[in-house]
Residue, then its C-alpha position, 0 to 999 in steps of 0.5 A: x947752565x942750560x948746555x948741562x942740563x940738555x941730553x944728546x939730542x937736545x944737545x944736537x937739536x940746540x946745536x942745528x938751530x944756532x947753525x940755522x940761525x948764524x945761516x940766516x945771518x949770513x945770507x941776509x949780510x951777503x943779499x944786504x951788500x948786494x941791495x946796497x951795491x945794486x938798488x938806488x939810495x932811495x930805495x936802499x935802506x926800506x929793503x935792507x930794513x924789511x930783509x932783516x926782519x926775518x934774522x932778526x926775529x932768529x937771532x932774538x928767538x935763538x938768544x931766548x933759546x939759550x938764555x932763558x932770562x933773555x926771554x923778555x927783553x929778546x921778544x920785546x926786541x923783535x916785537x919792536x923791530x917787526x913794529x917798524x918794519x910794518x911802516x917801512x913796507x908801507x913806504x917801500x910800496x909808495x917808493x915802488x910806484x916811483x914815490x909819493x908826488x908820481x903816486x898821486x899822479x897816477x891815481x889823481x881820481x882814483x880811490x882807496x878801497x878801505x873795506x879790507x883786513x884786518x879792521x873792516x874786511x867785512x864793511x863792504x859799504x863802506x865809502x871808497x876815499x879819494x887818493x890825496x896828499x891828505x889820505x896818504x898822510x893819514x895812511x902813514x901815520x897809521x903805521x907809523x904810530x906803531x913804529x913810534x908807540x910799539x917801543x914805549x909800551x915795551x919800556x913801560x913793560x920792562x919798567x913794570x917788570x923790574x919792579x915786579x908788576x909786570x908778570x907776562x901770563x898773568x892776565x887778571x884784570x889787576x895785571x898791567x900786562x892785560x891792558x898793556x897787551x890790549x893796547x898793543x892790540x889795537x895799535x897792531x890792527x890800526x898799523x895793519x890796516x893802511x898796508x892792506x889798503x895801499x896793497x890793494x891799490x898798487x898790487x896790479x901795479x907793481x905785480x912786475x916788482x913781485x908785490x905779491x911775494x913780497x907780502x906774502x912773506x911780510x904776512x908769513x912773519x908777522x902771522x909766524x911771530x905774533x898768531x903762533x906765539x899768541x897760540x903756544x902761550x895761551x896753550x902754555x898757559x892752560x896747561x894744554x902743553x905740560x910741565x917737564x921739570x925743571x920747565x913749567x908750562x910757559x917756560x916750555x911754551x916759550x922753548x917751543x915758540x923760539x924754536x918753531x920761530x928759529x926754524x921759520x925764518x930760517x926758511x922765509x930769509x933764504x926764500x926772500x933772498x930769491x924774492x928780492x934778488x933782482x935788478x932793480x932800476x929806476x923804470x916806472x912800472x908802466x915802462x916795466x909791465x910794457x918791457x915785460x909784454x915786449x919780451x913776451x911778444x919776442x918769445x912768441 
């Protein structure tokens, strides 16, 4: 077994992690019966759903961890999970202004800027585009074509993987997991791209609900799970990080990712209770911000 093979302080190290991981659980349970106590239903289960994010992404990698095997089906699992919490922070923004109607009301002549990351960050002369029940539609289908679309390209991975033509490292032209990946590349950015354009609509909105912190963190996991990953594996896969008998290079690769990963959201679970650890009420944020000038007249 693993546990057999691991010295003293790999012992210890194996051991932290796990208490790290069951910590983060923990906390999420405790700030998810607090959201489902405090927070209106419609906004209950969007951030219950983007809270768990960062557990979950622990729990797969400490899975992983312990069970190498597992290593597959525990990253497509995150990677299936974070793809739909991708479309729920898209929806909770809209469900911050006050919901879909009272959004298009406040901004019934203004437009989007589509000119920001990551597709076209550097297409300054790009048109701004109108907010209308149409553009919205095409900024929720941009994520959700992800949610939807993410899980059956990781079916046909683990399809092609049981019957041996799937291989992970192998990126030869001839690989499925070349184009697979690809693929799933292009519909990241498309999925990434309505949520940087609805950001930047409502950030000064929504800047007394802390839409800043909050995408920050949002942007904290999904750099942590896919940019670092993508990073050690590519490493892993040159030869940068070497073999330690009985682990190859990717296998190593894989035990440093799960373990940085373990480690991260640990941190970003405990920060994001204090982010999303507020009473929320059913105020519009016009009434909020007003609310918030009030109280800084009285303390002056």
């Amino acid at each position: 077994s693993l546990s057999a093979g691991l010295d003293l302080p790999g012992r210890f190290l194996f051991a932290i992690l796990t208490l790290m991981t069951l910590i983060a659980n923990l906390v999420f349970i405790e700030e998810a019966v607090y959201i489902y106590r405090k927070i209106p239903s419609s906004k209950r289960s969007i951030i219950i759903w983007i809270n768990a994010a960062a557990p979950v992404i622990a729990t797969t990698s400490c899975i992983g961890m312990w069970i190498p095997r597992s290593s597959m089906f525990t990253d497509f699992t995150a990677a299936v999970f974070f793809a739909i919490v991708i479309h729920k922070f898209l929806m909770m923004m809209i469900s911050e202004c006050g919901g879909q109607k009272l959004l298009l009301k406040r901004f019934e002549n203004g437009h989007f800027k589509i000119s920001t990351g990551p597709c076209c960050c550097c297409c300054l002369c790009l048109p701004r585009v109108p907010i209308t029940r149409r553009t919205l539609f095409w900024l929720k289908l941009g994520t959700f074509q992800f949610a939807f679309l993410r899980p059956v390209f990781m079916f046909l991975s683990v399809v092609l993987w049981t019957n041996g033509n799937y291989t992970l490292y192998n990126l030869s032209p001839k690989g499925a997991a070349i184009w697979i990946s690809c693929f799933i590349g292009v519909l990241t950015v498309i999925a990434l791209w309505p949520v940087g354009i609805m950001f930047q609509q409502v950030r000064t909105l929504l800047r007394c609900k802390k839409i800043i912190p909050k995408f920050a963190l949002y942007q904290f996991i999904l750099i942590l799970n896919h940019l670092q990953a993508a990073i050690i594996n590519v490493l892993a896969m040159q030869r940068v990080i070497p073999c330690a008998p009985p682990l190859s290079s990717s296998a190593r690769g894989a035990y440093i990712t799960q373990q940085l990963l373990i480690v991260e959201m640990f941190l970003i679970t405990l920060i994001s209770r204090v982010v999303y650890r507020r009473r929320y009420d059913d105020l519009e944020p016009p009434e909020c911000t007003a609310e918030e000038a009030g109280d800084n007249e009285q303390t002056a």
